[in-house]
C-alpha positions in Angstrom: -56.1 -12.2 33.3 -54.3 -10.1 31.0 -57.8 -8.6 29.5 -60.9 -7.0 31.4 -64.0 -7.2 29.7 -66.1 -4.0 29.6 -70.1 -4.9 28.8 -72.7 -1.9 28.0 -76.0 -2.0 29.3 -77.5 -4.3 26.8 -75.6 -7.1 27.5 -77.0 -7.2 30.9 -80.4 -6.5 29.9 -80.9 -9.8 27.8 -79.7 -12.0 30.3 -81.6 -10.7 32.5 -85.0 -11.5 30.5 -84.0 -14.6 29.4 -83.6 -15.6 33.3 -86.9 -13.9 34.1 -88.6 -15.9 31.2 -87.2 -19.0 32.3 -88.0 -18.3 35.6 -91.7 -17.9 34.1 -92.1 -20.4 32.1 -90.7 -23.0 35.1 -93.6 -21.7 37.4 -96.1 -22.2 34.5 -94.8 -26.0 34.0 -95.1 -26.5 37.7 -98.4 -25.1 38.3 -99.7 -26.5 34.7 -97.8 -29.9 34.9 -96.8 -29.1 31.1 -94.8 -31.1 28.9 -94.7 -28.2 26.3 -93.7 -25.9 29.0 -90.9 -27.8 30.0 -89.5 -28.2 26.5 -89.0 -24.6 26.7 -87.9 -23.7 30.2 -84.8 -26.2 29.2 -84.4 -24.2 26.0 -84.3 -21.5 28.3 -81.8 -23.6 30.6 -79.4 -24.4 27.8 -79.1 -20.8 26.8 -78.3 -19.8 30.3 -75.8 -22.5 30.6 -74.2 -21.3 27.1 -74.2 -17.9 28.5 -72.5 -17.9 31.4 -69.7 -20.5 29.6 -69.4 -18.2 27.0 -69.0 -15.1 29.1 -66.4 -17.1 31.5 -64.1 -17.8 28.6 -64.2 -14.2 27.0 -61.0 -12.7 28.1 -59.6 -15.8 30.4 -58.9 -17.5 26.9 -57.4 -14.7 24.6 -53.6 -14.6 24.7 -51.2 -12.1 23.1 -47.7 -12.9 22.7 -45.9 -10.3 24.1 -42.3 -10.7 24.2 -39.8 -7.7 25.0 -38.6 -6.1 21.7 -36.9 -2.9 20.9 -37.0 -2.0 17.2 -34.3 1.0 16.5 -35.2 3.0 13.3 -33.5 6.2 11.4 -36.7 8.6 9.9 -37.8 7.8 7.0 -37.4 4.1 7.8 -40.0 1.4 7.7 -40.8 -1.5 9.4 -43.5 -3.8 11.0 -45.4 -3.8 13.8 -47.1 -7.4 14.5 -49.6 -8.7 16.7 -50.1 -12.5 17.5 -53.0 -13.8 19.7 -54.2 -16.8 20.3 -57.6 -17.9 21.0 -58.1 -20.9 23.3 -61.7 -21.2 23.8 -64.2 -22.9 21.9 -66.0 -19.9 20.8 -64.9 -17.9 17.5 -64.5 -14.1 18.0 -65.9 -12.9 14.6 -67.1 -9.8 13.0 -65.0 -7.8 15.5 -62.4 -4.9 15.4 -58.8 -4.6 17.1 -57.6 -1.5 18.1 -54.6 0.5 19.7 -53.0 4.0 19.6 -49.3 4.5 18.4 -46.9 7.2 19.5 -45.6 10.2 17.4 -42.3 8.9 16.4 -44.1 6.1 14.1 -46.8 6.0 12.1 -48.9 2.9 10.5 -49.6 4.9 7.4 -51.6 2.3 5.5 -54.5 2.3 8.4 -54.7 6.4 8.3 -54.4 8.6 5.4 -55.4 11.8 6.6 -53.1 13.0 9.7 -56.0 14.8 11.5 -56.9 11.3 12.4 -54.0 9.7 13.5 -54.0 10.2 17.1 -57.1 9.1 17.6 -57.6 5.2 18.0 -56.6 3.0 14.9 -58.9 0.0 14.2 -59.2 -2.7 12.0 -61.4 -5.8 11.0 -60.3 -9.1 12.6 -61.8 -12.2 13.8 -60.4 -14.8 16.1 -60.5 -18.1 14.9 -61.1 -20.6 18.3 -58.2 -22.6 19.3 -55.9 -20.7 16.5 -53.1 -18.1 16.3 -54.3 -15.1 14.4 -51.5 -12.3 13.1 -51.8 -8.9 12.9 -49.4 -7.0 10.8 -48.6 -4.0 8.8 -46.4 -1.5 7.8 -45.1 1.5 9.7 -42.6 4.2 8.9 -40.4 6.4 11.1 -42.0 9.6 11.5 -39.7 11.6 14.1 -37.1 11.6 16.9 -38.7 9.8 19.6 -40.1 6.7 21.2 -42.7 4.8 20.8 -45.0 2.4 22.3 -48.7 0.2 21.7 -51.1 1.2 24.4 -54.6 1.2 24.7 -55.3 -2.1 23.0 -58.5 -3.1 22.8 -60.9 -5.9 20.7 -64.9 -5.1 20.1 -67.1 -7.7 18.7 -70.4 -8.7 19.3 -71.8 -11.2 21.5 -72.4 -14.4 20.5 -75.8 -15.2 21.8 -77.2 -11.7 22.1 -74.9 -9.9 19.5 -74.6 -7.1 21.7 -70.9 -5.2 22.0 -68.5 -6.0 24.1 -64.9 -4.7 24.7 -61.7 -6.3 25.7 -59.3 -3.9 26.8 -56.0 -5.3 27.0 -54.6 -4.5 30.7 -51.1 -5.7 30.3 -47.9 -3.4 29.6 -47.1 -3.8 26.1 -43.5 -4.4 25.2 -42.7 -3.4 22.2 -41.2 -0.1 21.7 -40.1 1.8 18.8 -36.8 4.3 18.9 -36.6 6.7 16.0 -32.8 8.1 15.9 -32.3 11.8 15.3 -31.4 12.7 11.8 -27.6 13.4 11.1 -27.6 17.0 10.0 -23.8 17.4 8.5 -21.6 19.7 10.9 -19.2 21.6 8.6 -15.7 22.1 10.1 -15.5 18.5 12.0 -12.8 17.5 10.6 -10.6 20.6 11.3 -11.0 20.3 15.2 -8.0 18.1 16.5 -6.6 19.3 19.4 -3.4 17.3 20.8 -3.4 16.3 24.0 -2.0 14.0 26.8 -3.7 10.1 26.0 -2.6 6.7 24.3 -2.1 6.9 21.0 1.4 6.8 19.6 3.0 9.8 17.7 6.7 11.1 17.0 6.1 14.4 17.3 3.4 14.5 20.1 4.7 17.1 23.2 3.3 14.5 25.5 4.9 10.9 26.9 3.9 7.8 28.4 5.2 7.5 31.2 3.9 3.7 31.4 6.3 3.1 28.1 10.2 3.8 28.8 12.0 3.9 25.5 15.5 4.7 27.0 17.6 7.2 28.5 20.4 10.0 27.1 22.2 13.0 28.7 20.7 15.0 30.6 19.6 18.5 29.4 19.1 21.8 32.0 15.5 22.1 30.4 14.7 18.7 31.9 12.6 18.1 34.3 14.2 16.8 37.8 12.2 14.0 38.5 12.5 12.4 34.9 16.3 11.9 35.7 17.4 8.1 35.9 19.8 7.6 38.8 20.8 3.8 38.5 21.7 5.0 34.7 23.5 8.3 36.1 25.5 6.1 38.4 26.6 4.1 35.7 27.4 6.7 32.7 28.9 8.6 35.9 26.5 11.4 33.9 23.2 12.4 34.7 20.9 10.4 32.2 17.5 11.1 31.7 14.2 8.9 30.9 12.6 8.9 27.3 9.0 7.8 27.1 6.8 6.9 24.0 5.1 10.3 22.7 1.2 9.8 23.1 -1.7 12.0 21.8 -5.0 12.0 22.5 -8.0 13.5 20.4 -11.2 13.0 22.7 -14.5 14.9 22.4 -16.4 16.4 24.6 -20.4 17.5 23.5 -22.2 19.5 25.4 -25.6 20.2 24.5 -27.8 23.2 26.1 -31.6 22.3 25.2 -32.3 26.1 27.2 -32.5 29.4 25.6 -32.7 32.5 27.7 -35.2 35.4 26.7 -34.9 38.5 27.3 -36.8 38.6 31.0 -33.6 36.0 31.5 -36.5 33.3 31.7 -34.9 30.1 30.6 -37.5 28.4 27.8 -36.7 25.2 25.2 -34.8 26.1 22.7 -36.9 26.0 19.2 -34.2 24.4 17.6 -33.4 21.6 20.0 -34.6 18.7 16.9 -31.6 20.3 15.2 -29.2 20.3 18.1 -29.7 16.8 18.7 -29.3 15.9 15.0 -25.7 17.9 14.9 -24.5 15.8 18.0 -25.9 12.3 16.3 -23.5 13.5 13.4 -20.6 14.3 15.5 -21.2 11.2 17.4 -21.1 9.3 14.0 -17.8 11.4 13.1 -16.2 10.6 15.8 -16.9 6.9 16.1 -15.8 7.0 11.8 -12.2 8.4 13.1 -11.8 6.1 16.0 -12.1 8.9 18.5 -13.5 8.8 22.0 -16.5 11.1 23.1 -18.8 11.4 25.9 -22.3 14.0 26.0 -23.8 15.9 28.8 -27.1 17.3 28.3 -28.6 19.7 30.8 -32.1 17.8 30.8 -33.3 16.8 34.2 -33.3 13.2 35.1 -33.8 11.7 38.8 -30.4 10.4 40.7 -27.3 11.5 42.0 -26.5 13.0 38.4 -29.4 15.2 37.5 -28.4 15.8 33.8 -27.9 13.1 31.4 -25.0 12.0 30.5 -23.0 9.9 28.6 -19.7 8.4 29.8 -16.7 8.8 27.0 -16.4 5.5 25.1 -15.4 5.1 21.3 -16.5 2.2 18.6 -20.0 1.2 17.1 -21.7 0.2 20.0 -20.9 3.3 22.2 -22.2 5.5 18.7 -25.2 3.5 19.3 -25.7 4.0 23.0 -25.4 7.6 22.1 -28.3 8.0 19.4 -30.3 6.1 21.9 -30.0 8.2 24.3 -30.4 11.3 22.1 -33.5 9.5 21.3 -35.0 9.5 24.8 -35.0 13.0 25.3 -38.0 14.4 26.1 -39.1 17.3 24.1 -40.5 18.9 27.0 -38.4 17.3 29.6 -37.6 19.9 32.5 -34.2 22.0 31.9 -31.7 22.3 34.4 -30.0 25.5 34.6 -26.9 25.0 32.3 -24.2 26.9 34.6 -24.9 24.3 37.5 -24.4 21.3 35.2 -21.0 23.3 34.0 -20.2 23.6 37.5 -20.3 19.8 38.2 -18.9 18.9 34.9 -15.4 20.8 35.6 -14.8 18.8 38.7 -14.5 15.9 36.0 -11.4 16.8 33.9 -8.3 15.9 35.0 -7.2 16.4 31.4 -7.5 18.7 28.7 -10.4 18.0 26.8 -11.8 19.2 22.9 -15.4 20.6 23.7 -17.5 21.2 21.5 -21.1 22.9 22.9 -24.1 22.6 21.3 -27.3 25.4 21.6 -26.4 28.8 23.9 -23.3 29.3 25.7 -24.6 32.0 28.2 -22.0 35.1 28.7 -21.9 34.3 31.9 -20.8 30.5 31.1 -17.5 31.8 29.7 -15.8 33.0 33.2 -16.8 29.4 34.9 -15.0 27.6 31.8 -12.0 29.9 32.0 -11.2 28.0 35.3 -10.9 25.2 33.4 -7.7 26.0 32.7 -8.7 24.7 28.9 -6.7 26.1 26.0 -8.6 28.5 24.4 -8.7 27.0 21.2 -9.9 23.5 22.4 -13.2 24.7 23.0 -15.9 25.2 20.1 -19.3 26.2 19.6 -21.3 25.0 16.8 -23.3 27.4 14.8 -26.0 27.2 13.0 -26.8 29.5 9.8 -29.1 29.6 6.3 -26.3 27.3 4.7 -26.0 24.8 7.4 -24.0 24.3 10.7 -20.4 24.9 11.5 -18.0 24.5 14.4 -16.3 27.6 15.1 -13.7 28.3 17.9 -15.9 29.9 20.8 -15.3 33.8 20.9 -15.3 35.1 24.4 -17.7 37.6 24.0 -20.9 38.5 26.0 -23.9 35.6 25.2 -23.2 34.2 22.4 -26.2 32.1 20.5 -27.2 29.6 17.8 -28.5 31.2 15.4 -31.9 30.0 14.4 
């Protein structure tokens, strides 16, 4: 049973009188052998009966579809939240009001007009009709960054027979949920930062080959490298030939975000700005996925695992851009932080390649010696920054802390 019924004091009370007077007036009829009497301990009888069918079927019969649904939303966006249950039992469920709570990220803004009022419980008229599907629906608009979810659904109405009120509290997980995507706050400079570097794609003039992709051999040259010689083709020319490859380049991203700030005590706190800082990676995401480039995040917000920061793994295209705002979207605005050198630390065990990174929030002075054994070139790595006329990516200057500005 997917609803409990919660009863108040009242509701008790009357059934217990109406079992003591029936229990009265059956002793009178006995004792006074009277017709009259009788008439009315079976009134009595019949309203006991009704009672205790009644009371059986509240809860048992009330369904509420509730299918799995995810509903993805940008702020500002609306949509609608709907409710269908159905009513089995032979008793209407009238006069009564359902209500639920909604999470910060949405709001049902034609049920609350003043915002002081919004997180407490939102109700609304409705009767159940017996042995009929009622829907509930109504507009809601995305509020923030976030996700959302129905809880604490409930359904008052009064009694039927003693019109006292009862509650059914829905005891089920509801699940529907609501993910509001960051807003993309434009990142000026994105287009400037291409770095070239060993991948896939083809290009004349790129400094690195495929090794996969022979195109050919010609003489050999004293700058070549020895293994790239071809000796079945030496043998042949009686010269020493070398390989030519296809010329590959590779522009990948690499965003990572630090959601700490350290104070001046060194106490690492959330950084104010961290609603901006995801909002400049959802736009670089959606750059990068608009230029057909590969990227993959790592934010240093705990999770439990193996991995103990999120991260996602580099992917390019629409659906990996939409894996991405998801997953900026479930990040806990006070989710706990881990320290942001340790998650560099395990990050550089991963590239085997050079990489364009891009960070996002601090870069703690003492973050810049750890990346330096990265062996990245220096001006593959960025830092954007964040200013009265907007954000920028800049090339990240090796000196002491250096910080977002806010």
């Amino acid at each position: 049973m997917m609803w409990r019924k919660e009863v108040g004091s009242e509701d008790s009370n009357s059934y217990d009188y109406i079992l003591i007077a029936f229990i009265t007036f059956f002793l009178i009829g006995v004792i006074f052998r009277s017709a009259i009497v009788f008439i009315g301990v079976g009134i009595f009888a019949a309203y006991l009966i009704a009672y205790k069918i009644y009371d059986k079927s509240i809860g048992r019969s009330l369904v509420m579809k509730n299918e799995p649904t995810t509903v993805k939303l940008f702020p500002g966006e609306e949509a609608t939240l709907k409710f269908e249950i159905k009513n089995q039992s032979m008793f209407p469920l009238i006069n009564g009001e359902f209500g639920f709570q909604l999470g910060s990220a949405i709001k049902a803004y034609t049920l609350v007009k003043q915002d002081e009022n919004y997180w407490r419980e939102l109700k609304l008229p409705l009767s159940i009709i017996q042995r009929k599907n009622t829907i509930v629906e109504f507009p809601i608009v995305a509020e923030q960054r976030g996700v959302s979810r129905v809880k604490n659904i409930s359904y008052y109405f009064p009694h039927l027979l003693n019109f006292s009120m009862l509650r059914l509290r829905y005891t089920g997980f509801y699940k529907t949920e609501y993910i509001v995507y960051p807003r993309l706050l434009p990142v000026q400079g994105a287009n400037a930062v291409f770095h070239m570097m060993q991948g896939e794609s083809r290009l004349n003039y790129s400094p690195f080959e495929d090794i996969q992709s022979p195109l050919g051999t010609r003489d050999y040259s004293y700058s070549d490298p020895f293994h790239k010689i071809n000796w079945k083709a030496s043998v042949k020319t009686q010269k020493l030939q070398t390989n030519i490859y296809e010329k590959v380049v590779d522009r990948s991203f690499v965003f990572i975000i630090n959601l700490g700030t350290e104070n001046d005590k060194n106490m690492v706190s959330f950084n104010k700005n961290l609603e901006n800082l995801l909002s400049y990676t959802a736009y670089l995401s959606e750059y990068a996925t608009k230029m057909h480039v590969p990227f993959e995040i790592f934010i240093n917000a705990r999770k439990p695992g193996k991995v103990s920061y999120i991260h996602l793994h580099e992917g390019e295209g629409k659906t990996h851009y939409m894996h991405a705002l998801e997953m900026l979207a479930r990040v806990h605005k006070q989710s706990p932080i881990q320290p942001f050198n340790k998650m560099l630390h395990q990050i550089g065990k991963q590239f085997i390649k050079p990489k364009t990174i891009i960070f996002i929030g601090d870069v703690p002075a003492n973050a810049i010696g750890m990346m330096n054994t990265w062996n990245q070139v220096q001006n593959s790595t960025y830092q954007v920054v964040d200013s009265d006329e907007g954000a920028s990516i800049k090339p990240l200057v090796v000196k002491g802390a250096i910080r977002d500005a806010t």
